[in-house]
ZAMARGU-4260 file (C-alpha; in steps of 0.2 Angstrom, whole numbers, plus 5000, padded with zeros to 4 digits):
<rodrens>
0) 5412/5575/5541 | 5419/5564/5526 | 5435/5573/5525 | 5438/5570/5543 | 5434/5552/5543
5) 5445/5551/5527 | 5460/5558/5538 | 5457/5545/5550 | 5456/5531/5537 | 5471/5538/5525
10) 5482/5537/5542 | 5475/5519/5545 | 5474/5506/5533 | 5465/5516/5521 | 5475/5519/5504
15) 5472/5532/5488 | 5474/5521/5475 | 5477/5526/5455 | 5467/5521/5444 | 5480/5525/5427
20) 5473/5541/5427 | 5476/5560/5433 | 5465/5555/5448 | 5466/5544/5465 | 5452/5533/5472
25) 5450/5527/5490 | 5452/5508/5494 | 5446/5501/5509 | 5450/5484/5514 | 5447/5474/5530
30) 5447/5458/5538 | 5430/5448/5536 | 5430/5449/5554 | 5426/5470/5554 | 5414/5467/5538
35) 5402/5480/5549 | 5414/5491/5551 | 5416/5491/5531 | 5399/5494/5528 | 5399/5509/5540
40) 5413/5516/5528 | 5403/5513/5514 | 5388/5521/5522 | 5399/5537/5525 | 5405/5537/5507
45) 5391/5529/5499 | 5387/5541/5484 | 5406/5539/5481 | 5405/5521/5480 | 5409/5511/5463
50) 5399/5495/5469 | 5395/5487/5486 | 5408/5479/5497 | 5413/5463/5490 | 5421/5447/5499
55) 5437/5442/5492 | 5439/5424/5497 | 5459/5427/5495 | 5461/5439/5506 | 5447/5433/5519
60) 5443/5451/5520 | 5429/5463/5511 | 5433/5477/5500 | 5428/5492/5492 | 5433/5508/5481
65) 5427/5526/5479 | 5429/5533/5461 | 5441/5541/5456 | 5439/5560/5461 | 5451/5576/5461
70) 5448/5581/5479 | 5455/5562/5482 | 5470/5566/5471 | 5474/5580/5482 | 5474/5571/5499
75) 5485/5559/5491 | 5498/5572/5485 | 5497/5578/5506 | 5499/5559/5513 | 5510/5550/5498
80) 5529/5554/5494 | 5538/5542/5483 | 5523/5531/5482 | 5524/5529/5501 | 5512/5534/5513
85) 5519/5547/5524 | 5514/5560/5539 | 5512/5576/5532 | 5518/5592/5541 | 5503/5600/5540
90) 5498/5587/5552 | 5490/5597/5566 | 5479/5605/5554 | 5474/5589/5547 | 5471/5580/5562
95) 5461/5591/5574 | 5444/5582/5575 | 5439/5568/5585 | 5431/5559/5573 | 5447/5556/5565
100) 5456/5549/5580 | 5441/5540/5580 | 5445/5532/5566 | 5463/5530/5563 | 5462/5519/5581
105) 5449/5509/5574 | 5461/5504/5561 | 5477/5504/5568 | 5473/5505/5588 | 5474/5492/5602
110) 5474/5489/5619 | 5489/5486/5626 | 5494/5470/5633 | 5493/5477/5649 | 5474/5483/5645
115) 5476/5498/5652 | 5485/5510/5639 | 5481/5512/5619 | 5494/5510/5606 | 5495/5513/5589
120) 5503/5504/5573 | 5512/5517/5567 | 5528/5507/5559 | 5525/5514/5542 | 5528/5530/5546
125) 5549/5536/5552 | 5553/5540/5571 | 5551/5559/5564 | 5536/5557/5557 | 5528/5548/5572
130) 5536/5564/5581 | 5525/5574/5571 | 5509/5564/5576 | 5515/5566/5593 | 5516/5583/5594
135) 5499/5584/5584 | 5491/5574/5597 | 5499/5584/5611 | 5493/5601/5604 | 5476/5596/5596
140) 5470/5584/5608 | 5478/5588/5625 | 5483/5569/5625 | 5500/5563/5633 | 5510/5552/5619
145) 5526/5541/5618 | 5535/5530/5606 | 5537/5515/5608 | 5549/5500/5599 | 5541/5485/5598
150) 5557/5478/5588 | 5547/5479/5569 | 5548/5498/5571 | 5541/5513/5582 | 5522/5514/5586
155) 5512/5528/5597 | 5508/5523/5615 | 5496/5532/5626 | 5500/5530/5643 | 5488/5527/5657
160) 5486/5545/5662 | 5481/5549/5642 | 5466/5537/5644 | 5454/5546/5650 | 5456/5560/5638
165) 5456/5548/5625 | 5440/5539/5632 | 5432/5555/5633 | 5436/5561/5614 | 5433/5544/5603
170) 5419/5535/5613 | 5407/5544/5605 | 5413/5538/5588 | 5419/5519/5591 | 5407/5509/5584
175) 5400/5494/5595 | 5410/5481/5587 | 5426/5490/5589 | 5424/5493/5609 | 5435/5481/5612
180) 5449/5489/5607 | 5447/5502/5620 | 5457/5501/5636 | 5449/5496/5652 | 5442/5507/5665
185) 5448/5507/5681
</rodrens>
């Protein structure tokens, strides 16, 4: 279940960071208002851990990293072109767990102002490669999604209709503190 909860994370604010060497490490950083939320990440990569999360006063925000491993090095050649963090197109076969969707909203998902649909920040990524999670979350998921420009760049949006669905595959991995992201129910 790790590599599947990695997907999520490397496609939310998670980031495979070098350490000067041949191989990548896993960095997760988060505000200090989602501190439980980073120690359920370090509970899930625990024996991968180099110390417990730290508070860094600077940031307001707690941090930790995995060590430096070869199977991280591969995921980052599969999500990093250029030093950038992209969408690979091998996508779909990535992505097909709900755990990860799980995940990757809990990072990068919210309500939408009307309260009623999900959207993603998915501004990193270009409109293509949005189009691939798209199609990814179409095919793997049975879940109806749209683009949206929010005048910084393009984000998913599931509509209304998707929300049920979407309920129905994440719930049982949102974590209690992150609940408040989801959408209301009618």
């Amino acid at each position: 279940m790790q590599k599947k909860i990695l997907i999520g994370k490397i496609l939310g604010d998670g980031s495979l960071v070098s350490t000067g060497g041949k191989n990548y490490r896993l960095q997760v950083e988060q505000s200090v208002k989602q501190k439980n939320y980073v120690d359920w990440l370090a509970s899930v990569f625990g024996k991968w851990l180099v110390s417990a999360p730290k508070f860094l006063p600077q940031h307001n925000s707690y941090r930790f990293r995995t060590l430096a491993h070869s199977q991280l090095t591969e995921f980052q050649k599969i999500f990093y072109r250029s030093g950038r963090k992209i969408v690979p197109r091998s996508i779909r076969r990535l992505l097909d767990h709900p755990i990860s969707l799980a995940v990757w909203f809990m990072d990068d998902g919210a309500r939408s102002s009307s309260k009623s649909s999900v959207t993603f920040s998915t501004h990193c990524y270009t409109e293509a490669e949005n189009n691939l999670l798209i199609d990814c979350l179409h095919s793997n998921f049975k879940l109806p999604a749209n683009l949206n420009w929010d005048g910084k760049g393009f984000r998913l949006y599931i509509p209304v209709n998707g929300i049920p669905r979407f309920r129905e595959l994440v719930s049982p991995y949102i974590l209690p503190m992150m609940e408040y992201k989801l959408p209301l129910t009618p």
